[in-house]
N, C-alpha and C positions, 0 to 999 in steps of 0.2 A: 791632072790625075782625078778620076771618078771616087766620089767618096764609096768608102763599103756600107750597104745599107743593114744595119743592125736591129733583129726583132730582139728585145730586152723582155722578160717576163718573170716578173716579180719585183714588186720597189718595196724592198724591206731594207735593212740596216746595210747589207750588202750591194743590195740593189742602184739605189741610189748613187754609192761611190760609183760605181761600173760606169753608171752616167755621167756623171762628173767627168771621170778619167777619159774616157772614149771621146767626148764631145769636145772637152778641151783642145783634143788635137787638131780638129778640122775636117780630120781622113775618116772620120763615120758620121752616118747620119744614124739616129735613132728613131725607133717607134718603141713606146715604154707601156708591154700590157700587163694588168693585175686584174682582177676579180673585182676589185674594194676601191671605187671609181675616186674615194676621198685618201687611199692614201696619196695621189700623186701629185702634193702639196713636198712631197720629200724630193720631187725632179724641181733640180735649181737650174739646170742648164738649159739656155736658149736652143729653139728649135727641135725639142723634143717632140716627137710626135704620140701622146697620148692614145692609150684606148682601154675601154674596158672588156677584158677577155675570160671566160673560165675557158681553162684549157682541161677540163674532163669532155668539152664538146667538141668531139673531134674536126668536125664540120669547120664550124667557126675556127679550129686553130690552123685547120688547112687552109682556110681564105685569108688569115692574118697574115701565113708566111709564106704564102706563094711569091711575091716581090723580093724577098728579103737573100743576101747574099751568105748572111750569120744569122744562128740564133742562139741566145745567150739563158738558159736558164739558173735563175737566182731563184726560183722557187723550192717547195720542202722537198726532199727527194724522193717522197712517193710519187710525185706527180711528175715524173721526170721520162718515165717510160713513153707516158701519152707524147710527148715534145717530141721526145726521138724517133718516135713512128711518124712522125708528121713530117720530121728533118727528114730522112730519106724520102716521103713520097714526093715533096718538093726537091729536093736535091740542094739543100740548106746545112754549111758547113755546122756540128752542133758541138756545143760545150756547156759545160755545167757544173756545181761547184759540190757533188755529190760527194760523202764518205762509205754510204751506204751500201754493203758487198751488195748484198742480192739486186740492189737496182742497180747496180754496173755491171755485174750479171746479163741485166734485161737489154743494156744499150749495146753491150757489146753483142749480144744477139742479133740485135736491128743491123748493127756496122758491118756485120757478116755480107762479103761483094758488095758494098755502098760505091755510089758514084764520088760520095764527099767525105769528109773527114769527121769522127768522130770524139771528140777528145775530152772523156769525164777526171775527174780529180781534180778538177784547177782550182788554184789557189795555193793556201798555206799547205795545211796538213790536213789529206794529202795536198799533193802540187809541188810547193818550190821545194819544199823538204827533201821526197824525193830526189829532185833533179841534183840537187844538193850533194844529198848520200852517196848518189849512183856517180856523181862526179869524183867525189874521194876514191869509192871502188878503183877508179880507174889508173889511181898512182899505185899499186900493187899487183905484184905477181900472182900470190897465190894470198886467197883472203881468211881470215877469222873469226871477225865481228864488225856488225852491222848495226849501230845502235843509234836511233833518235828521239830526242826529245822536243818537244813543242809544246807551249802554254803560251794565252792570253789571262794574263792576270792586273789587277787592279794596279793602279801604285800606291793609293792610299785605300789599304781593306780594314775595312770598320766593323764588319758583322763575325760571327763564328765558325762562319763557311770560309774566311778571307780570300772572297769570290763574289765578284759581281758580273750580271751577265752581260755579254758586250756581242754574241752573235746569236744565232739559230737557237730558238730552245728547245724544239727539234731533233737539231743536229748533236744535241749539247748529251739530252737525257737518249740519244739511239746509240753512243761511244761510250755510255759507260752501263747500256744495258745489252749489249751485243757483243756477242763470242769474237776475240781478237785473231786473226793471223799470227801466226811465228813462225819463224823458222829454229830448230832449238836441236843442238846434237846433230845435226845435217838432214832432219827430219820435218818437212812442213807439219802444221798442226794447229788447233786452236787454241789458246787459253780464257781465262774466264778474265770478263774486264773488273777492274779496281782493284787485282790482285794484282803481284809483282811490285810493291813495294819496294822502293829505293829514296836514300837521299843522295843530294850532293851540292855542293857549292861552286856559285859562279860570281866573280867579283865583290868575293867578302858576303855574300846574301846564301844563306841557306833554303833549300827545296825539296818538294818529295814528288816522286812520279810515280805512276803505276800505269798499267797496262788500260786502253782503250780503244774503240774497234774503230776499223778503215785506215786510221792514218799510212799505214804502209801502202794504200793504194795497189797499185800491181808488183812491186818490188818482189814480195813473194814469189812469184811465177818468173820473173825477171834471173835473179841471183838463187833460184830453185838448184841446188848440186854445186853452185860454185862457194856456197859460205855456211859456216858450223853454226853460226848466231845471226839471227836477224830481227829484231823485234821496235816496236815505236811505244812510246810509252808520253803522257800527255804530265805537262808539269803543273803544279799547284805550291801553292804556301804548305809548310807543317799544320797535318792537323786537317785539310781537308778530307784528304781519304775517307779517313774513319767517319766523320760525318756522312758522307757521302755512300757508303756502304749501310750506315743505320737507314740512310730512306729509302734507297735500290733493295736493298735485301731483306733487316729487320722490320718496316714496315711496310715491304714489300710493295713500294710505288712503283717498283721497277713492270710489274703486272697491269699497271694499272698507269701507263703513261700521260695517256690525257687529265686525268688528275693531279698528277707530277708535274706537268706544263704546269697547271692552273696554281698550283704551290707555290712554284720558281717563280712565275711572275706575278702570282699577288706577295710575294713575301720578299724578293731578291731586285734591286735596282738596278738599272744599269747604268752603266758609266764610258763616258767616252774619254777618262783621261785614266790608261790603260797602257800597257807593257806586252811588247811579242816577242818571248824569248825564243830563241832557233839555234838547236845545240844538236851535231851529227859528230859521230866521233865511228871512225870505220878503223879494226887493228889487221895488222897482214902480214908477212914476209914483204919485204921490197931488199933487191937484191943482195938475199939471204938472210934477212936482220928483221926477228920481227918488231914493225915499228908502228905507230897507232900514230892517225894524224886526226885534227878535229876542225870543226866549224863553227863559229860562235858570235850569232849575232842579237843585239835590243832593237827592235823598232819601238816608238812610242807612237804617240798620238800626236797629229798635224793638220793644219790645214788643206784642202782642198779648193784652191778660189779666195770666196769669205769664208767655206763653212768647215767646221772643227768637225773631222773625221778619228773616230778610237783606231787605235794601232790596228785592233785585227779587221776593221773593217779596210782599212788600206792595204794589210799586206794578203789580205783575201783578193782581194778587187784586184790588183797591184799582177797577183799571180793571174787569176783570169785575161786581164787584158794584156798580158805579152803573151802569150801561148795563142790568141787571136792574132794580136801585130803578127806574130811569127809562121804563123801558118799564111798570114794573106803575106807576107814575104819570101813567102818559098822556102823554110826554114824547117817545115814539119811536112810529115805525110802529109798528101792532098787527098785519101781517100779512104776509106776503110779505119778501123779503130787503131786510136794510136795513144799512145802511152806518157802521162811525163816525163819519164826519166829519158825518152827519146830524145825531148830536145838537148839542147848543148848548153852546159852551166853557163860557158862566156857569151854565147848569143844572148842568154836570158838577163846577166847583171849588165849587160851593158844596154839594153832595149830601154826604151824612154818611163817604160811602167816597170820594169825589172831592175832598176836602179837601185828602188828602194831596200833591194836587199843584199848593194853591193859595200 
């Protein structure tokens, strides 16, 4: 069997595992580019093939991926658009771990008649959540409510955000400063993020969620007429919210994001011995009775190899690399944009990188 040859770009916290998981199995070879030639001290995996790439030079990223069968980007999701116009003009199957509406927007534009397949959301939330959700849909007649939750949280939180940062800080400050999807009253619509306050408990541990943007992925458009409620809301300890709203809103870093990075990560550690809670709960009629069934998984943090990977960067990685297996299996669209919730819950828990979340 030919291995698939995989262009990787971005070795950040993410990044990194993708290599790990991919390489381990035999069936891809990789080329691993970033901008920042010293971070790729973070590729542990034999036969990598290094480069250094900005991928704003369209030039240069068309000569990277011209050989390449995949392309995988881990990078911030503005830079996502430029990849995907380079994926079609080589005819490079692309994925990316994007939550950001307007740049999924921009790819599913590019995917418009593609020879290859397109497939943004992957990973957690969005990604396996989704597939998750759309699975339970599927035990019901007529549906009601669509609800998820997902947090990466610390296990031991020390400070008074009880939050440490463990992926994107990016991805982290664009979900809680970006107008969310719902569905609400059988009405698409937006709401405003870190509202929607909720508690609830899950094995004796109390939590509070509230409303932040992307994690629903395409669902929206998906279950648009067939469900009254449909919303994703991101979990934290008590008591983050309201912090959380004083610096987005009261002193308005929410404006002023690249300052807000510079905050988070001079002031917030991060930690790779971390918690992925993943809680979908869909209610419905099923023949006649209406009945609510749920989903409720912990992943923690594990090795990879020798090297200790945090829970959300494996069940990140974990989602991106079977939505890959599954396409180069024949398992997804081979062409045009294609959606999470597409593929099949049991294809995915049972796939060698999709286990983790069986």
């Amino acid at each position: 069997m030919v291995a698939t040859k995989v262009l990787l770009l971005g070795v950040g916290k993410i990044g990194s595992a993708i290599s790990d998981l991919l390489t381990g199995t035999g069936d891809y070879t990789l080329t691993v580019g970033d901008r920042d030639p010293d971070v790729m001290v973070r590729i542990h995996a034999p036969g990598v093939s290094p480069v250094t790439i900005d991928t704003t030079d369209a030039k240069a990223l068309n000569a990277i991926m011209a050989d390449h069968d995949v392309v995988v980007s881990a990078l911030p999701y503005y830079l996502n658009g430029n990849v995907a116009r380079a994926a079609r003009a080589n005819r490079t199957h692309y994925f990316d771990l994007t939550e950001d509406v307007e740049t999924t927007r921009d790819v599913r534009a590019t995917a418009d008649g593609a020879e290859v397949a397109f497939v943004p959301h992957c990973g957690l939330a969005p990604g396996f959540i989704q597939i998750a959700a759309h699975h339970l849909t599927q035990h019901f007649e007529e549906l009601r409510s669509v609800h998820m939750r997902v947090g990466a949280l610390p296990q031991f939180p020390t400070n008074d955000l009880k939050y440490n940062l463990t992926w994107s800080t990016d991805g982290l400050i664009n979900e809680y400063c970006n107008p969310c999807e719902v569905i609400h009253d059988n009405l698409r619509q937006t709401v405003l993020p870190l509202d929607g306050l909720e508690t609830f408990s899950l094995d004796g541990v109390t939590y509070e969620c509230f409303n932040t943007s992307g994690g629903l992925g395409t669902l929206c458009e998906t279950l648009d007429g067939k469900v009254e409620s449909l919303n994703y809301k991101t979990v934290r300890y008590p008591g983050h919210r309201e912090l959380a709203r004083f610096l987005t809103r009261d002193l308005r870093l929410g404006e002023r994001r690249e300052l807000f990075k510079e905050v988070l990560e001079a002031a917030v550690p991060i930690t790779e011995q971390d918690v992925v809670l993943i809680f979908a709960t869909v209610t419905g009629r099923r023949e006649g009775i209406l009945t609510q069934e749920s989903l409720a998984r912990k992943v923690y943090s594990q090795k990879i190899g020798e090297r200790l990977y945090s829970a959300i960067q494996i069940t990140t990685a974990a989602g991106l690399c079977t939505m890959v297996d599954l396409l180069m299996q024949g398992h997804l669209p081979q062409a045009g944009f294609v959606r999470q919730e597409q593929a099949d819950y049991q294809d995915v828990v049972k796939n060698r990188f999709g286990q983790v979340f069986a």
